[in-house]
C-alpha positions in Angstrom: 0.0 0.0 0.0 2.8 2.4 0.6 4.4 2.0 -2.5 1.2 3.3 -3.9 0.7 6.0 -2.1 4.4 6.9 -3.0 3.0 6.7 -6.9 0.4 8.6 -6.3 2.1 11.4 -4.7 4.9 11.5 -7.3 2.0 12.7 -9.8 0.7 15.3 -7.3 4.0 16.7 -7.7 5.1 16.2 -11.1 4.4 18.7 -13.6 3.7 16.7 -16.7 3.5 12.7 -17.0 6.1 10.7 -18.4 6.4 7.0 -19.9 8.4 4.3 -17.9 11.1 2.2 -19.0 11.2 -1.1 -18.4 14.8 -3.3 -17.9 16.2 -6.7 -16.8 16.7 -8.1 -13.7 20.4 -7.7 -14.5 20.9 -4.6 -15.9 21.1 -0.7 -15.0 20.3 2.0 -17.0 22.4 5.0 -16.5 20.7 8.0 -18.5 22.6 11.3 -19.8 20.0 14.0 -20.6 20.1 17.3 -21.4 17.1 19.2 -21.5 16.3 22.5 -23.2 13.9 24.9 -22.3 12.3 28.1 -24.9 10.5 30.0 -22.5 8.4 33.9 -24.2 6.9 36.3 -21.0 4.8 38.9 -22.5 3.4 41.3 -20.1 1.4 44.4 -19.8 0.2 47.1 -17.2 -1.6 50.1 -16.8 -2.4 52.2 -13.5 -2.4 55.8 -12.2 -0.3 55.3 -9.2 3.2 55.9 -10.4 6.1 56.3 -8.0 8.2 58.1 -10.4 5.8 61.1 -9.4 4.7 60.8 -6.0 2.1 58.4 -6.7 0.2 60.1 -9.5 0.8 59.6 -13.0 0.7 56.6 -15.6 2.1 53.6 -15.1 1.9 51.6 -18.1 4.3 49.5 -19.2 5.3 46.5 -21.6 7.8 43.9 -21.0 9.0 41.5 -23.5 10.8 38.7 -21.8 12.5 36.0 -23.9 14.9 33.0 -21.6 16.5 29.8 -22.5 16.8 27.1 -19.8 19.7 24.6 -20.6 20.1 21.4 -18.0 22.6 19.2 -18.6 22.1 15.5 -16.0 25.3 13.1 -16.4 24.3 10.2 -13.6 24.6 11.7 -10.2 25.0 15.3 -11.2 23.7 18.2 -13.1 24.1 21.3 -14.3 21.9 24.4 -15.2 22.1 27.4 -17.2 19.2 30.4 -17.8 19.8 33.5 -20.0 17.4 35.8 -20.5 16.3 39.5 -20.6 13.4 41.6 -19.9 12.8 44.6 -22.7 10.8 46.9 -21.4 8.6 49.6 -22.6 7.8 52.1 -20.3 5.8 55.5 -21.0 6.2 57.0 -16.8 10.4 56.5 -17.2 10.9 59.4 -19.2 9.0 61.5 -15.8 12.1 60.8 -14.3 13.1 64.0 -16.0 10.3 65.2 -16.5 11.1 64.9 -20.6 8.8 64.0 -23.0 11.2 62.9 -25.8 9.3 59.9 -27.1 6.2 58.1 -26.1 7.9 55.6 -24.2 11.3 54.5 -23.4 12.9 51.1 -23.9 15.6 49.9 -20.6 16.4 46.2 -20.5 17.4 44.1 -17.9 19.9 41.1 -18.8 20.3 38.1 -16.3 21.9 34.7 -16.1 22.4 32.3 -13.7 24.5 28.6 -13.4 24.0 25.8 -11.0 25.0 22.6 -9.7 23.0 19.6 -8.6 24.7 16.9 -7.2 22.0 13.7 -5.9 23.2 11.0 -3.3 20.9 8.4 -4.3 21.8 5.8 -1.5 21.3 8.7 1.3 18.5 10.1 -0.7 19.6 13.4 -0.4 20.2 16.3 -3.1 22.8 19.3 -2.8 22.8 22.0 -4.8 24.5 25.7 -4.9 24.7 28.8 -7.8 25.5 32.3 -8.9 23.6 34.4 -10.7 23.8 38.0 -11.8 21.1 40.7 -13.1 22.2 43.5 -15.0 20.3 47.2 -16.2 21.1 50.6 -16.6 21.0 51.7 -12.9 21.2 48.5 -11.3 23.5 45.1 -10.5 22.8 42.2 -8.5 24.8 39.2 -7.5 23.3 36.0 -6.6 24.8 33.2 -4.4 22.4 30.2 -3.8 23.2 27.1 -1.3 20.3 24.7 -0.8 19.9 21.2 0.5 17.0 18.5 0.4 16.5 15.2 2.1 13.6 12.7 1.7 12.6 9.9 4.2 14.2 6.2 4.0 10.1 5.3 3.1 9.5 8.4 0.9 6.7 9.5 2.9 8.8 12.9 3.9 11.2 15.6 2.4 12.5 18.3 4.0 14.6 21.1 2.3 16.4 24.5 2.9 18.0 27.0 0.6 20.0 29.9 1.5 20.3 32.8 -1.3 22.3 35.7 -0.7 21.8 38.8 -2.9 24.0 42.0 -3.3 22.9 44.7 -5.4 24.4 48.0 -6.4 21.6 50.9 -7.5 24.5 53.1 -9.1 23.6 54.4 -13.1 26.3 54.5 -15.6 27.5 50.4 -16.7 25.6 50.6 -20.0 26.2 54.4 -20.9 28.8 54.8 -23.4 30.5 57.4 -21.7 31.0 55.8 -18.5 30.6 52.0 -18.7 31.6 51.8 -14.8 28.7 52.8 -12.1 29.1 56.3 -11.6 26.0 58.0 -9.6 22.7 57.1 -8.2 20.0 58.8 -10.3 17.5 61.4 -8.5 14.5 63.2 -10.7 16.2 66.1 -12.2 14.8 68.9 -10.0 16.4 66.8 -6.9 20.0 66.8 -8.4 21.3 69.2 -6.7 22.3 66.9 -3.4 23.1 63.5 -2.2 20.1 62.2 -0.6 21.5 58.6 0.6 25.2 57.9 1.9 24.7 54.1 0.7 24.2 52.7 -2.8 24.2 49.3 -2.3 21.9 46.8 -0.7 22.2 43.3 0.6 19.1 40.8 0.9 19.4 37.4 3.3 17.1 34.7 2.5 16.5 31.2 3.9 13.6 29.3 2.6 11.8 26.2 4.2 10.0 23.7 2.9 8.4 20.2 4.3 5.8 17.8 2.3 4.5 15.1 3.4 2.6 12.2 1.9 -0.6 11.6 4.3 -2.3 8.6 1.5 -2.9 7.9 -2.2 -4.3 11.3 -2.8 -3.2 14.0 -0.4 -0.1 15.5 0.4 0.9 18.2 2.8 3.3 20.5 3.3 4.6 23.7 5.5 6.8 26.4 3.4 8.8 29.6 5.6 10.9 32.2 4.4 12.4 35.1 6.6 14.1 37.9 4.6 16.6 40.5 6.0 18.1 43.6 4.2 20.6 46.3 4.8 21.5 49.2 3.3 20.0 51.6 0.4 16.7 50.1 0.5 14.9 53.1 -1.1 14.4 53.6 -5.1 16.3 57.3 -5.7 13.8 58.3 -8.5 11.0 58.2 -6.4 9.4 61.4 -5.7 7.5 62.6 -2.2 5.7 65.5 -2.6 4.8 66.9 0.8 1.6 68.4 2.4 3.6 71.9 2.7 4.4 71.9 -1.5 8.1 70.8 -0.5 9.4 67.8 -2.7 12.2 65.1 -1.7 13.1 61.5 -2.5 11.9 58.5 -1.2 13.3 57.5 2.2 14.1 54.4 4.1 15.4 52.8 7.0 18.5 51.1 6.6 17.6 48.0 7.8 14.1 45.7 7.2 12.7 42.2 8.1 10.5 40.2 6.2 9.1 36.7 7.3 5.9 34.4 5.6 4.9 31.2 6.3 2.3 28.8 4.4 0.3 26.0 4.1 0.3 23.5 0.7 -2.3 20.5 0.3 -2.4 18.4 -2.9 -5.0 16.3 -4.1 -5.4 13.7 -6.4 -9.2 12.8 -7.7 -10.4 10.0 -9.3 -7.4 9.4 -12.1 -7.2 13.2 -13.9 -7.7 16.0 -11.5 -5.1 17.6 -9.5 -6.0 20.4 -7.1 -2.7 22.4 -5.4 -3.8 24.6 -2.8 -1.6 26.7 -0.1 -2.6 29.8 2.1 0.1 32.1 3.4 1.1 34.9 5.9 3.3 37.5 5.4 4.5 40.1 8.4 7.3 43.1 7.8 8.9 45.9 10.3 7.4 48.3 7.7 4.2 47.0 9.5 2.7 45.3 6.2 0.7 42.1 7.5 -0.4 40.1 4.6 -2.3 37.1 3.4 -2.7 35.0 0.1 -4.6 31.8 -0.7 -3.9 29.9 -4.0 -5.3 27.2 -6.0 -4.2 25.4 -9.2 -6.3 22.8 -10.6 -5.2 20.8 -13.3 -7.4 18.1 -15.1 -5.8 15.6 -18.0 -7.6 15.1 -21.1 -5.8 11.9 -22.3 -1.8 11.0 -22.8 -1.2 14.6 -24.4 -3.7 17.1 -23.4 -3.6 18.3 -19.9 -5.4 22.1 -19.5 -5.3 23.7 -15.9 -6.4 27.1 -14.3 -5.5 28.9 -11.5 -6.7 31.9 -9.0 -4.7 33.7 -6.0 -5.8 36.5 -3.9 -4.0 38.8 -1.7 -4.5 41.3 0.5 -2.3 43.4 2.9 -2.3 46.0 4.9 -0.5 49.3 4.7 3.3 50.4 5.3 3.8 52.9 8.3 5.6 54.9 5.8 3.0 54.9 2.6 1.1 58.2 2.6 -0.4 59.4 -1.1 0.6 62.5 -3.3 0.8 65.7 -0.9 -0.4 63.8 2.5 3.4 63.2 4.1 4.4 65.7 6.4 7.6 66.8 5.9 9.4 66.6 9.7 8.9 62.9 8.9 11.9 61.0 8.8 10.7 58.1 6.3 8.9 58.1 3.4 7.1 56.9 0.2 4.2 56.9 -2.0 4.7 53.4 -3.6 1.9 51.9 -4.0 3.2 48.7 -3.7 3.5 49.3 0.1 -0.5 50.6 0.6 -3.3 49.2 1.5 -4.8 47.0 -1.1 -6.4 43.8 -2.3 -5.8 41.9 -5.6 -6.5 39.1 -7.4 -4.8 36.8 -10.2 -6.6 34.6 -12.4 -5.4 32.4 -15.7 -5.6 29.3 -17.5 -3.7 27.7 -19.8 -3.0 24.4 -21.3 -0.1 22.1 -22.0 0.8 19.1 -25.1 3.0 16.5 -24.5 3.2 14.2 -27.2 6.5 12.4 -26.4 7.2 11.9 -30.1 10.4 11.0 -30.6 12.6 11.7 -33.4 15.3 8.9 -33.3 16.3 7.0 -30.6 17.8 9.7 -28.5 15.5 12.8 -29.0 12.2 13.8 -27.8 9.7 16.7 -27.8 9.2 16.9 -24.4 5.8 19.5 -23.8 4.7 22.8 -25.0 2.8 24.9 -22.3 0.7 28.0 -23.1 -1.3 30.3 -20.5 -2.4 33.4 -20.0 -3.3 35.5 -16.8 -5.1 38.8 -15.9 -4.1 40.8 -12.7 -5.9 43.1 -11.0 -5.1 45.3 -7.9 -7.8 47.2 -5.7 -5.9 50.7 -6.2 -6.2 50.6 -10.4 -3.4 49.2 -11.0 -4.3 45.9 -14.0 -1.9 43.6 -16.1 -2.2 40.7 -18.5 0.5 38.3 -18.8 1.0 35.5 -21.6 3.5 33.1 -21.8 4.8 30.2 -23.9 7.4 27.6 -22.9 8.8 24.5 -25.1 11.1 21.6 -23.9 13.0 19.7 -25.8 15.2 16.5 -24.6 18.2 14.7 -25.9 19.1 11.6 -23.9 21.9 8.8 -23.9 21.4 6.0 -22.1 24.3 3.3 -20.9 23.6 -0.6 -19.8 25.5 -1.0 -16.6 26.2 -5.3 -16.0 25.4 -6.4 -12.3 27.7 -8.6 -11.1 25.7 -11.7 -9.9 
């Protein structure tokens, strides 16, 4: 009966369905895969809570996101590669001048990442560790990533934890020409004529927790925490704050911030061709933002090929001590910001989609893996709306190698 529960749970948390292979008493079958993944973002927004201008003001944007995910598995280990950018369109980025020189403006964010996955199959335990790094005009981040998992002798439980490390430096100037170094943080260009911060870096902590376990054939559980903690320019330099008393400054900051969550995940497998993934989660900052979020993906399969799915999450939170809108801050404060992102609001996301996996192969050592298409619409209590489409193809090329047991 265990082993079938252990079955059953392995499709709760796969993502697509695969054929088995079946071999002799005698022999092993080492495989050498490397998959490739195409993956398209396309996303758009509109709202009138803009930042860039003390919370009013347009904030449509468009952002055209093409990646490529390589991983390369040779018997215990693997490796892993993403490349990918973000082009985006933005008609509020030009406010940060106040310029009107064009109808939008184009920025683009570059980023790539390698890791290493190393699997212990007779301790059942995976190790894995990265670096990554993000790159834009007026910003560069370095990634370092350290994680561990370990699942139960019976498979009924895995526990994991992942440590990522993130050091960012806000300074403008890498991808201009005449500089190509950082040079300066940049302030809107009636606030240029000081230094509002003495820091232009930031550095973010992170560990991640995760436990699942498999309660019977069709349900498994699981608890997920994360606690955050960040230092140093934590504030975005172009964002205005335009004060009760018709004085203007910069967005301001502590130096220092906490974040924390913690959730709940329960899968569950009905009769053969639903899947149902739900989790609800907390969220608690010392900006004062409390939120909460509840999530559901359900996924039904159609036959062999076809699977569709949808999903919904809503979220609400409550607002930062610091959040004030355009003209209500009063200027003997010492911290600031009209982001909307820290206010008061409730949203909700809602998509579907659908995914093909035809596992035709063409020869003996390449496959089509799955094609996966959705789409989802976003909307957010204080105007702010987006739409997001996206379309991902894997590909697979395989070796595999008969290994004689000794008898």
């Amino acid at each position: 009966m265990k082993n079938r529960y252990i079955l059953v749970a392995s499709l709760l948390l796969s993502n697509f369905f695969a054929k088995a292979q079946k071999t002799s008493s005698t022999d092993s079958i080492r495989v050498n895969q490397t998959e490739v993944e195409l993956v398209y973002n396309h996303y758009t927004q509109n709202g009138d809570n803009s930042p860039i201008t003390g919370g009013i003001g347009t904030e449509r944007l468009t952002v055209y996101g093409p990646s490529v995910n390589v991983k390369k598995t040779f018997g215990e280990n693997a490796i892993s590669f993403q490349l990918g950018a973000d082009i985006i369109s933005s008609a509020s980025t030009d406010n940060i001048d106040f310029v009107k020189s064009s109808a939008s403006i184009l920025d683009t964010r570059s980023y790539g990442n390698i890791n290493y996955i190393r699997t212990l199959g007779k301790n059942k335990l995976t190790l894995n560790a990265g670096i990554g790094a993000s790159i834009e005009s007026d910003y560069f981040s370095f990634a370092k990533y350290l994680g561990i998992s370990k699942t139960s002798k019976d498979n009924m439980q895995t526990y994991s934890a992942q440590v990522q490390i993130f050091n960012d430096d806000l300074r403008w100037g890498r991808l201009d020409s005449e500089y190509s170094r950082p040079a300066f943080l940049i302030y809107p260009q009636e606030l240029r004529f000081q230094e509002w911060y003495d820091v232009v870096k930031r550095n973010s902590y992170n560990l991640n927790l995760n436990f699942s376990q498999i309660v019977d054939k069709r349900n498994v559980i699981g608890l997920l925490g994360a606690i955050s903690f960040q230092d140093g320019l934590l504030a975005t330099p172009f964002h205005r704050i335009y004060f009760s008393d018709g004085t203007l400054a910069v967005e301001q900051f502590p130096k220092k911030r906490i974040k924390g969550s913690i959730g709940f995940k329960w899968n569950r497998f009905i009769k053969g061709n639903f899947i149902l993934k739900n989790s609800i989660s907390g969220y608690a900052d010392d900006f004062d933002i409390l939120g909460f979020a509840f999530e559901n993906e359900t996924a039904l399969k159609l036959n062999p090929k076809w699977t569709v799915f949808s999903n919904l999450r809503y979220y609400q939170q409550s607002a930062s001590k610091y959040f004030a809108p355009y003209l209500e801050h009063d200027s003997n404060d010492r911290f600031y910001t009209s982001d909307y992102d820290l206010s008061k609001f409730n949203s909700f996301k809602i998509g579907f989609g659908a995914k093909f996996s035809p596992f035709s192969y063409s020869s003996d050592s390449k496959r089509f893996d799955t094609a996966t298409l959705s789409y989802n619409y976003y909307n957010r209590s204080n105007s702010l709306s987006a739409h997001m489409v996206s379309l991902a193809i894997k590909y697979s090329r395989f070796k595999t190698k008969r290994i004689k047991r000794s008898k």
